[in-house]
MIVEX-453311 format. One record per residue (C-alpha): x, y, z; residue in three letters. Coordinates in pm, whole numbers, plus 32768, in hexadecimal, padded with zeros to 4 digits. Example, Ala and Ser with C-alpha at 12.3 -4.5 7.8 and 13.67 -1.06 7.14 Angstrom:
REM residues 2
84CE7E3E830CALA85577F9682CASER
***
This chain:
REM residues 678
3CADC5B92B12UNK3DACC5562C38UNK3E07C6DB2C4BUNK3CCFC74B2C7EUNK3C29C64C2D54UNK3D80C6B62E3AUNK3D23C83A2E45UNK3B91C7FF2E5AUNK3C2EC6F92F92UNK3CF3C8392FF5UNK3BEBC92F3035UNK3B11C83230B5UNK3C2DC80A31A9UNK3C47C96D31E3UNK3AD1C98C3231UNK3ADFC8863309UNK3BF3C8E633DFUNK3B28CA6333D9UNK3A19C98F346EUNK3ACFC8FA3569UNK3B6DCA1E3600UNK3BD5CB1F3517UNK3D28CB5734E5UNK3D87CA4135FAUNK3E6CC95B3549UNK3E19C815348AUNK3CB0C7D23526UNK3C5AC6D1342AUNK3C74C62732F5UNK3C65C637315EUNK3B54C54E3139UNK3B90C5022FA7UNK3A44C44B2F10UNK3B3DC37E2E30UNK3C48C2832E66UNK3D42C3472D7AUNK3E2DC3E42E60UNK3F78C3602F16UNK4000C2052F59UNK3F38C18A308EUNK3E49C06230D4UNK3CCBC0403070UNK3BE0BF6E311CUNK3AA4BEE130F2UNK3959BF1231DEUNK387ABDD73139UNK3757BD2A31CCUNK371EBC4130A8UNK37DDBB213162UNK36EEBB5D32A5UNK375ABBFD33E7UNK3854BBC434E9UNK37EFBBB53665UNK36D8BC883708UNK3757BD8237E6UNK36EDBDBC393FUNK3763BF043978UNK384EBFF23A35UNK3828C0233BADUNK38E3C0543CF8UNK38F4BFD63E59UNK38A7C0C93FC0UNK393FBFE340CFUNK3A68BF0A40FEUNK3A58BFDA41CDUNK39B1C10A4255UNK3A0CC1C84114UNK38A7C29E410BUNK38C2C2BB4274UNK38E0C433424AUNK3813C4844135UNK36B1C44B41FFUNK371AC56742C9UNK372CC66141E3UNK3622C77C41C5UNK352BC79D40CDUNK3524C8073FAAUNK36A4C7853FA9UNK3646C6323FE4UNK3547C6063EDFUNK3624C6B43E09UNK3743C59A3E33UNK363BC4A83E1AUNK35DCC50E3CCFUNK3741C4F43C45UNK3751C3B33C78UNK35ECC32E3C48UNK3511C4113B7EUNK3510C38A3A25UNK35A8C45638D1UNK3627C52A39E9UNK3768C4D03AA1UNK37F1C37F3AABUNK36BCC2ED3A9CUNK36F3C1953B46UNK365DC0643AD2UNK36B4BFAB3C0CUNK36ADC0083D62UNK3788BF053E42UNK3771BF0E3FC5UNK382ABE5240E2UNK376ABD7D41CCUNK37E7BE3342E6UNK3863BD1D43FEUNK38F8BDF94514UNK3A42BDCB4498UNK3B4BBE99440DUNK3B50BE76429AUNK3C4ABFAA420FUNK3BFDC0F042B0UNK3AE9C0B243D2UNK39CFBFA3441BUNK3890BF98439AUNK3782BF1C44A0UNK36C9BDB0447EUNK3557BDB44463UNK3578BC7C4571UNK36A0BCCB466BUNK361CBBDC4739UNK3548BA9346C0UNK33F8BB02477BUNK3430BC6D46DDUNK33CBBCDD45D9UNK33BEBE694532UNK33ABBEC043D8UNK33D8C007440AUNK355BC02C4482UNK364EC0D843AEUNK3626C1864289UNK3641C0A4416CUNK3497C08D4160UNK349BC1F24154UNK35A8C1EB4010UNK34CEC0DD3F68UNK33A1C1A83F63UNK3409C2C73EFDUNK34B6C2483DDFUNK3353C1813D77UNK32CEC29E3D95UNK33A9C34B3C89UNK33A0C2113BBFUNK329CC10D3BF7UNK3349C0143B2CUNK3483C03A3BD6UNK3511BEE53C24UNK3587BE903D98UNK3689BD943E2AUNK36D9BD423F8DUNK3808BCAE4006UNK3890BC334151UNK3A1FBC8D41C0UNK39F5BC324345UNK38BFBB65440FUNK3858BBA74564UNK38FBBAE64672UNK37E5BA2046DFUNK37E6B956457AUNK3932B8D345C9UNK3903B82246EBUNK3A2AB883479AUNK3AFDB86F4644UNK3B6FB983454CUNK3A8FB89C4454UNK3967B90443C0UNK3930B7854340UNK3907B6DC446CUNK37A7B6D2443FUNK3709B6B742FFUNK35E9B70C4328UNK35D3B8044429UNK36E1B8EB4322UNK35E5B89A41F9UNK34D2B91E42CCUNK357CBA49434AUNK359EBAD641F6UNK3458BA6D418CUNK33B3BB28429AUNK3466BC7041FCUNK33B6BC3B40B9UNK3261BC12413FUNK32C8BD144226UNK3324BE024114UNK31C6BDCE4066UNK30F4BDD8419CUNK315CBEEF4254UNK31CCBFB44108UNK314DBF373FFAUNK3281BEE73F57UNK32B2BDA63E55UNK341FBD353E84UNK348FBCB33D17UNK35EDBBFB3D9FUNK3689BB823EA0UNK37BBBB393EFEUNK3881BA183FEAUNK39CBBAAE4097UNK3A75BBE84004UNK3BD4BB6A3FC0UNK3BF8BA394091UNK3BAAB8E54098UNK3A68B8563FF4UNK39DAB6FA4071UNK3911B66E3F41UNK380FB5B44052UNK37CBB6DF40CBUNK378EB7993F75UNK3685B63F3F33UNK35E4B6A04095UNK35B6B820404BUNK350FB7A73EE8UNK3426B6D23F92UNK33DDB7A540A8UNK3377B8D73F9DUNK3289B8223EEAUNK31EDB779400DUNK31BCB9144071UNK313AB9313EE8UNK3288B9F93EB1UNK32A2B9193D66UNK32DFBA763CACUNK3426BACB3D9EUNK3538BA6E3CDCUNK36ADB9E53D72UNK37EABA8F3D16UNK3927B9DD3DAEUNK3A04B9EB3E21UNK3A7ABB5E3E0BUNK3BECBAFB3E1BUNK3CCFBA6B3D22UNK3C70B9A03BDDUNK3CEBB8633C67UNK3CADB7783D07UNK3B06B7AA3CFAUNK3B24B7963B7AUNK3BC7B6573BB3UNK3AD6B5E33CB4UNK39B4B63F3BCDUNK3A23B5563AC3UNK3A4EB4393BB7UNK391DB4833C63UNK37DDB4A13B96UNK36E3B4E33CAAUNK37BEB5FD3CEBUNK380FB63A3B94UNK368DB6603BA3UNK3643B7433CC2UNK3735B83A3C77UNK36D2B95D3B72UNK37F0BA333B45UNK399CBA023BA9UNK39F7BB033C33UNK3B40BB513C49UNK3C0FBCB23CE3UNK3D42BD683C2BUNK3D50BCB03B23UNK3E31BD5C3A61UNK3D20BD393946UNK3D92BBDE3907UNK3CBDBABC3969UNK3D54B9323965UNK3CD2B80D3873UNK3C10B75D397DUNK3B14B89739DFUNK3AE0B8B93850UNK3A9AB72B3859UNK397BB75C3959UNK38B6B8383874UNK383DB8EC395EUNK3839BA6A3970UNK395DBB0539E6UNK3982BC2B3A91UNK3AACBD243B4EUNK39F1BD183C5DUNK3AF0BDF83D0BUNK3C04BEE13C4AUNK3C91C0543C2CUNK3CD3C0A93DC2UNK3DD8C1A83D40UNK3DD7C2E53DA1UNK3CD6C3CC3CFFUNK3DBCC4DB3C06UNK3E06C4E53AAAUNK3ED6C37F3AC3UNK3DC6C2D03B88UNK3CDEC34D3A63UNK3DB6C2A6396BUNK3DD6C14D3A1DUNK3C6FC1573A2CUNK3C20C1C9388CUNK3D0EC0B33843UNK3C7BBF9B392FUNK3B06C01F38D9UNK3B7ABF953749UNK3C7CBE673767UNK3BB9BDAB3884UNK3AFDBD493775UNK3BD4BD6B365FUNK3CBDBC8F3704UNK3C21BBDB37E9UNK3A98BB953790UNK3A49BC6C38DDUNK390FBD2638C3UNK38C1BDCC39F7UNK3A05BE933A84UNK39AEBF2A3C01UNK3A81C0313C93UNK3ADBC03C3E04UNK3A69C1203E76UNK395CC1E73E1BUNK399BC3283ECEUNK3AF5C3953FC0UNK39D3C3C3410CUNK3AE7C37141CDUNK3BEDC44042A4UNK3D0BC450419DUNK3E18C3DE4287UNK3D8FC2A4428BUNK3DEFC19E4181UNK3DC0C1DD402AUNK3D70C3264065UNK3CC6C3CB3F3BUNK3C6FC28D3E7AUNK3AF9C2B33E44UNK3A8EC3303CDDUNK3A57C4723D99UNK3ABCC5323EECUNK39DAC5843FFDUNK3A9BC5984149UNK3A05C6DC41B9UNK38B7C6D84242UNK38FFC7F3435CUNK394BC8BF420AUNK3848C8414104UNK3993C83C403FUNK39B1C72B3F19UNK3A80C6D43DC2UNK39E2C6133C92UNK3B12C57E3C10UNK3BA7C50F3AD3UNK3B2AC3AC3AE9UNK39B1C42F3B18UNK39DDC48039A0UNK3A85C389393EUNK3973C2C639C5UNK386DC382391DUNK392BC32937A0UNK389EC1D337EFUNK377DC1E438B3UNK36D9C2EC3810UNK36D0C24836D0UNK3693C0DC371FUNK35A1C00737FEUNK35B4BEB33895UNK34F1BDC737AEUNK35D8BE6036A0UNK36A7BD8C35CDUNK3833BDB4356CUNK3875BD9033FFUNK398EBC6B339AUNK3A32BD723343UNK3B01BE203410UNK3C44BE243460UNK3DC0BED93464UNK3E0BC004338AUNK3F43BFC932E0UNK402DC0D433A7UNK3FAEC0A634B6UNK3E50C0DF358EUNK3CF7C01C3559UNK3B8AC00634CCUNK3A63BF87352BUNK38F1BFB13484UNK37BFBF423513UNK3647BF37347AUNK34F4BF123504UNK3480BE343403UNK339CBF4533A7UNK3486C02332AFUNK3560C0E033B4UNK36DBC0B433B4UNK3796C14234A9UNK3931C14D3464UNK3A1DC1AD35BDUNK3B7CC1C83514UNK3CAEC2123621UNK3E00C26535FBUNK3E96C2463734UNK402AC264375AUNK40DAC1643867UNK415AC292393DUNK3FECC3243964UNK3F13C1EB3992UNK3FE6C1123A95UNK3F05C09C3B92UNK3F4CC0563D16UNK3F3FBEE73C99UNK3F85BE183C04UNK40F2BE453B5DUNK40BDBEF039E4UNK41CFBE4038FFUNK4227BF86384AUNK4191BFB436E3UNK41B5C0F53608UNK4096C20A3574UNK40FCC2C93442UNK4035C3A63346UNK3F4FC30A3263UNK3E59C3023162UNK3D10C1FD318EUNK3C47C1CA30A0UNK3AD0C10C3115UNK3A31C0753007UNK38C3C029306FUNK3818BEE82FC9UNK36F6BE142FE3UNK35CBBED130B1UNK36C8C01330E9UNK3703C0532F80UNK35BDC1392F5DUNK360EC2153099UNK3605C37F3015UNK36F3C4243133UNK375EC3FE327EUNK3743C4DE33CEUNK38B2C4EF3454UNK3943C52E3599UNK3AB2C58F3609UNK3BB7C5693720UNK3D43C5D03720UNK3DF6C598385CUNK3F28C60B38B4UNK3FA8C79338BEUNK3EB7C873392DUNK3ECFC94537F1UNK3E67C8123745UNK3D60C76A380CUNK3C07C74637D3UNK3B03C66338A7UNK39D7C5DC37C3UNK39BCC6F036CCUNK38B2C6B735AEUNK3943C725346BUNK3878C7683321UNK37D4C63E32B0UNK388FC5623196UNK37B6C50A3072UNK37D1C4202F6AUNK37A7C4932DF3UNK369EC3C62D29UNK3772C2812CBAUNK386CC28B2DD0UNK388EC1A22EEAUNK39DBC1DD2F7FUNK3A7EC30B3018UNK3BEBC33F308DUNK3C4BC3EC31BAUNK3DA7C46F323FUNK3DEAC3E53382UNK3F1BC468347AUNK3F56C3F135E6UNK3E7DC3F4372FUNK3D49C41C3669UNK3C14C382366DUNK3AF7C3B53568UNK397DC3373564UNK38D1C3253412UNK3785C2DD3446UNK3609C2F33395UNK35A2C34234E4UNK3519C4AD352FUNK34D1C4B9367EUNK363BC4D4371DUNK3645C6193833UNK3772C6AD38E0UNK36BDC7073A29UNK373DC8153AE7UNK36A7C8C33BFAUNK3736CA2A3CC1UNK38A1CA0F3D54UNK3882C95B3E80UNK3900CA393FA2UNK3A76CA033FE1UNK3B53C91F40BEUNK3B5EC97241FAUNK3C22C89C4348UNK3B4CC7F34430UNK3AE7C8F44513UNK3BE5C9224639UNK3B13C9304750UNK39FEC8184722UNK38EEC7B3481FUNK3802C6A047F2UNK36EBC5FF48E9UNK3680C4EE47FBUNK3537C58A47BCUNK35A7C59A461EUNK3648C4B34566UNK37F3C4DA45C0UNK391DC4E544FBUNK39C8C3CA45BBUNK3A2EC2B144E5UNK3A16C1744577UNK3B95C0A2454EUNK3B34BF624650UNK3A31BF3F46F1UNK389BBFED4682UNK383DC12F4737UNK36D3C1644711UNK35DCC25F47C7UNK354DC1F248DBUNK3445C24049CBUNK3479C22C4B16UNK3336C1DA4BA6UNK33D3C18F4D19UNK3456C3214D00UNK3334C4094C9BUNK3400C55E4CF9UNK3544C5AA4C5BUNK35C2C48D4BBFUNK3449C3F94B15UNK34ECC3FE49B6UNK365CC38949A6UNK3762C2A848C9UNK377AC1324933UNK389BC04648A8UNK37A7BF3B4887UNK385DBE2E4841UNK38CEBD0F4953UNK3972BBF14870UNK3A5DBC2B473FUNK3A06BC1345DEUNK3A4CBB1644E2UNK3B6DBC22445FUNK3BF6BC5142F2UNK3D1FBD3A4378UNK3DD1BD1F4497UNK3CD0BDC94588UNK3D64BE5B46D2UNK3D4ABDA14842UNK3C98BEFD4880UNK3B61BFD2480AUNK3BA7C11E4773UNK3B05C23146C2UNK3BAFC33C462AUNK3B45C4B645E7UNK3BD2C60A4568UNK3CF3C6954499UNK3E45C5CD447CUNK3EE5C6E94492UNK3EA0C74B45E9UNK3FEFC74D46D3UNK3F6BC80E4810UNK3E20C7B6487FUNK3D55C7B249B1UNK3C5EC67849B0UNK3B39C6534AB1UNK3A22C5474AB5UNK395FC4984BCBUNK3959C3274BBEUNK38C4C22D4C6CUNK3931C0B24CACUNK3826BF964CBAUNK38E7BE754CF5UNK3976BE4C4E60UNK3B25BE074EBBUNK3B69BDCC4D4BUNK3B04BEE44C9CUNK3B8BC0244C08UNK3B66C13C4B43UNK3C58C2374A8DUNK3C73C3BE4A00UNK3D8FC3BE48FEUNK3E3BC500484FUNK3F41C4EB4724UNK3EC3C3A5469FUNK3F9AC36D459CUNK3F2AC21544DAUNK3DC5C18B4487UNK3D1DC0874393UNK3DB8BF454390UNK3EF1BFCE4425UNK3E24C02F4539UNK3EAFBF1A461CUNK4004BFEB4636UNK3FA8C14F4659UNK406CC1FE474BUNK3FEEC36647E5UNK3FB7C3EE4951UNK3E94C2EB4A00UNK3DF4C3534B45UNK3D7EC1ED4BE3UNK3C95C1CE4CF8UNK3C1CC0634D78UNK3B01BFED4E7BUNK3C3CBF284F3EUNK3C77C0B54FC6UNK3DBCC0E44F02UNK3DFEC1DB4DD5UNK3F2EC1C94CE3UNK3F98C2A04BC6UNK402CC1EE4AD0UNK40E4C2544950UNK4039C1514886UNK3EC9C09B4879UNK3F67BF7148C9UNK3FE1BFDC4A06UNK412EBF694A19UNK41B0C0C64A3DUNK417AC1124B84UNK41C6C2A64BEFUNK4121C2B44D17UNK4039C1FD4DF2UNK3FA8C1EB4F71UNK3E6EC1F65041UNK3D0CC253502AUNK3BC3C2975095UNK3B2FC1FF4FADUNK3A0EC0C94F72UNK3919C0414E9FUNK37C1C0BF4E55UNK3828C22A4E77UNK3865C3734DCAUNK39B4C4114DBAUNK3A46C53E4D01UNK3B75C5134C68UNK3C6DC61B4BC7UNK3D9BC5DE4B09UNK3E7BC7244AC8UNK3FB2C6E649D8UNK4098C8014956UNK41E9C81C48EBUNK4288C6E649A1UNK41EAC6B94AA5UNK4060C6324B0CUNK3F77C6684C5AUNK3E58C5B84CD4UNK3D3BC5E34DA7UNK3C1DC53A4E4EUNK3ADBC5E54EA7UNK3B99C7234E64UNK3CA1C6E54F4CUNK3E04C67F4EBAUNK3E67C5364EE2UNK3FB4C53A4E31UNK4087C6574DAEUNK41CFC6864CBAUNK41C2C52B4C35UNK42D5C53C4AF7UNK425CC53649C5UNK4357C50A4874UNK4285C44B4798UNK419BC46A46C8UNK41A9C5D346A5UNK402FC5E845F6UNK3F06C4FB45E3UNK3D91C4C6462FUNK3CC1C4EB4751UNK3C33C39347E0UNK3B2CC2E048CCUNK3B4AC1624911UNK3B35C04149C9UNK3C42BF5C4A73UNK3BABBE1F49ECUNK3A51BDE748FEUNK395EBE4B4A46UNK3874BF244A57UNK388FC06F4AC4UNK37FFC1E04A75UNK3896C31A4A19UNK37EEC49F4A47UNK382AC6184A4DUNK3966C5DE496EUNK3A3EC6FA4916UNK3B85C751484FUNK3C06C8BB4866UNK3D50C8A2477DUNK3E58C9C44780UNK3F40C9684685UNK
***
């Protein structure tokens, strides 16, 4: 009987791997419909004892910050296209959650994302491009759920301090004001929010926001804190019980899929609210197929979030590539769906919030994990991973090292599971190329009349969903076209939307209704106080723009200063740092200030002083400026004329092009152009 349950597992083998990719290697699995084969462990899927915890489902985070900033550039159809990878449903990832930042002005990882209220009397609901992302992902999936979350204030809530407690109130209200802004304006129904990605939480204030939403008949917004480590709000929770009250869900970054007594004592939902962040190949799709399974198995989590959503970023900047997909190229249309989009999809495709885990899940016996959920309604869905230490290590936190060997499971399906006639299955192998396979359906597996168990051969880096489920999809659509640099000669009169990317400071269109001839439409640094920060934000405001790469470049712009003596502008070349190590990025600055002085200077900080002298130059005027750097040396001019020549330049030897400000003040930027020769 053994012998020929091992050859019928054989061929079915055979046919599978045929299937998969015809003569490619071990694609998948013998899937034996008895328990009869080789030593390994069996384990039950049983909802006779009831259910465990209702999941909340899988989702990821654009901001913290500026990580879509790209991706609203691209061109249609690409755009849409991306959009559908990671929203559509029983297509691509198919998020459950979509998590935005709150922008604040301040730099929060690679770039600031602009308040809707820079200023207390102002207010625009319209700014950046996290409204935008929102929509369109309702749009894809109406019952998509979305977060928002805080990482810096504007400057004005602090009163002078780097505080975004100082006033109650007036913090509780700010945030407030971008729910109802969100519905008003766009219709959108914020399910969460959040208090302070990653830094302090002040439990009045958490009381106040409560209050404050259902006085606004918000009672349906839900709080998440605090977005940072387990302890010590758990703790505070269960000395607290008004806040124990107003607080929905702990939510808690990099865990490490381990949660602490006192969250689990709260009984309250608990989420990873923040997690993966590692860089998006074959590894990164490990770390996030094993955390997707042992948040929960190991630590009750159930709702894992991935920052971030999708690399819209330049990749230079930190944590390049970490987004479940790439999309750095919108001068090219150029994009990669990435392994984690499928990875993704073995979940999300085959579950829905409202969904229950089973008791039963837990660690396969060498090595790996299991986890089943059910609707309640019949459907079982069974995500089984395999993942070896060397190809799931996240960027944090440290992975004590475990091992992954070959293996035979056997699933023995009782109480409402123990009629299910077959199950739809779906397939990943990471690792070598001639091995790989991304979310491959294989034939289904079905159950012979008086079985309920099945066994299935498991080897590392793999991940399987079994599932009664028909409706999974591998969406594809035509090649994109391919990668191409950011064009070397680049002109832009901020009549479209740029590619700068905001690292201090928020450059916004503007127009100039004092100038109705050349310079009508422009870009204005419109910030005059800083931010509440979350990094360590420069003294300066800078935007950055182009190809990292570039060495020799040519950089003109006009700019214009508004604020008399103090102020000043810059043109930079070979910027060589950005995101929160913005504040020491060296390169080749061009400065010219309203006191009639100019300097050039190897760093944004300006203590690297090459050159610097007299001017023509004041306030409330238009001046060209053009910044020439090639080999070693740089040249400057002003209105065309040079203004210093042969300045030595050994370092860096490649960077970004830059506008920006000498302190937050307002000033405007036109006619920009980059011509880059190498």
């Amino acid at each position: 009987m053994a012998e020929s349950l091992l050859q019928a597992s054989r061929q079915r083998r055979a046919k599978a791997m045929t299937a998969a990719a015809g003569s490619a290697g071990r694609a998948a699995v013998s899937l034996l419909l008895c328990a009869l084969l080789a030593p390994g462990g069996a384990y039950v899927l049983d909802d006779s004892d009831g259910l465990g915890r209702e999941f909340d489902g899988i989702g990821a985070v654009s901001g913290g910050g500026a990580t879509s900033r790209l991706l609203v550039n691209y061109p249609e159809p690409y755009r849409s296209q991306i959009l559908d990878y990671l929203f559509k449903p029983n297509f691509g990832a198919s998020l459950h959650i979509l998590k935005v930042e709150i922008g604040g002005d301040g730099q929060t990882t690679d770039g600031t994302e602009p308040s809707h209220m820079h200023y207390a009397l102002d207010e625009n609901y319209f700014r950046g491009y996290e409204w935008w992302l929102m929509k369109e992902a309702k749009k894809r999936n109406p019952n998509i759920t979305l977060m928002g979350l805080p990482w810096s204030f504007p400057g004005w809530l602090g009163k002078g301090f780097n505080w975004p407690y100082v006033n109650l109130q007036l913090t509780a209200y700010y945030v407030v004001s971008w729910i109802v802004g969100a519905k008003y304006y766009h219709d959108l129904d914020i399910d969460y929010i959040g208090i302070w990605n990653e830094r302090t939480f002040d439990s009045d204030y958490i009381k106040v926001l409560r209050r404050m939403l259902n006085y606004q008949g918000l009672q349906q917004v839900k709080i998440i804190a605090s977005d940072n480590l387990w302890e010590p709000i758990a703790a505070s929770m269960l000395l607290d019980p008004e806040l124990l009250k107003v607080i929905d869900v702990i939510g808690a970054h990099y865990p490490g899929t381990h949660t602490v007594k006192d969250a689990r004592l709260t009984e309250k939902k608990l989420w990873s609210s923040e997690d993966f962040s590692t860089l998006n190949n074959d590894v990164g799709a490990g770390c996030w197929a094993r955390v997707l399974n042992q948040n929960y198995i190991n630590g009750y989590m159930t709702s894992t979030i991935a920052w971030n959503l999708v690399a819209s970023y330049y990749e230079q900047l930190p944590y390049g590539r970490c987004g479940l997909m790439t999309a750095q190229e919108p001068w090219s249309g150029h994009y990669v769906v990435e392994s984690p989009i499928w990875i993704s999809a073995h979940t999300t495709q085959f579950t829905q919030p409202g969904w229950y885990y089973l008791k039963t899940v837990g660690h396969l016996e060498k090595g790996g994990s299991y986890v089943a959920l059910t609707d309640g309604l019949g459907n079982l869905t069974i995500i089984i991973e395999t993942m070896s230490h060397k190809q799931s290590k996240c960027i944090r936190p440290f992975l004590p090292y475990f091992n992954v060997s070959r293996q035979y499971a056997t699933f023995i399906l009782k109480g409402s599971f123990s009629e299910i006639p077959g199950l739809q299955v779906w397939y990943t192998k990471l690792g070598k190329p001639s091995e790989r396979f991304l979310f491959k359906q294989l034939d289904s597996l079905w159950l012979p009349d008086g079985s309920d168990s099945f066994t299935l051969e498991l080897q590392a880096d793999e991940l399987f969903t079994l599932t009664t489920l028909t409706a999974g999809t591998k969406g594809s659509y035509p090649v994109p076209p391919r990668s191409q640099p950011f064009p070397r000669i680049y002109k832009d009169d901020f009549n479209v939307a740029p590619n700068f990317a905001d690292q201090t400071g928020v450059f916004e269109y503007f127009t100039n209704m004092e100038d109705p001839g050349e310079h009508r439409f422009t870009l204005r640094q419109v910030l005059n106080q800083r931010p509440i920060t979350w990094a360590a934000d420069a003294y300066n405001t800078i935007s950055v723009i182009g190809d990292y790469k570039w060495s020799n470049v040519t950089i003109k712009c006009d700019v214009y200063i508004e604020t008399p003596q103090t102020g000043g502008v810059f043109i930079a070349g070979r910027v060589n740092k950005g995101g929160i190590l913005i504040r020491s990025a060296r390169g080749v600055f061009f400065w010219i200030f309203a006191n009639g002085t100019y300097r050039v200077t190897g760093d944004l900080a300006g203590w690297m002083i090459y050159a610097l002298g007299q001017a023509d130059i004041r306030a409330k005027k238009w001046y060209t400026l053009t910044l020439t750097i090639k080999g070693h040396f740089s040249s400057g001019m002003l209105n065309g004329k040079p203004l210093w020549t042969n300045v030595p330049v050994n370092f860096p030897k490649n960077g970004w092009a830059a506008i920006g400000t000498h302190f937050f003040e307002f000033a405007q930027f036109d006619n920009f152009y980059v011509e880059a020769m190498g």
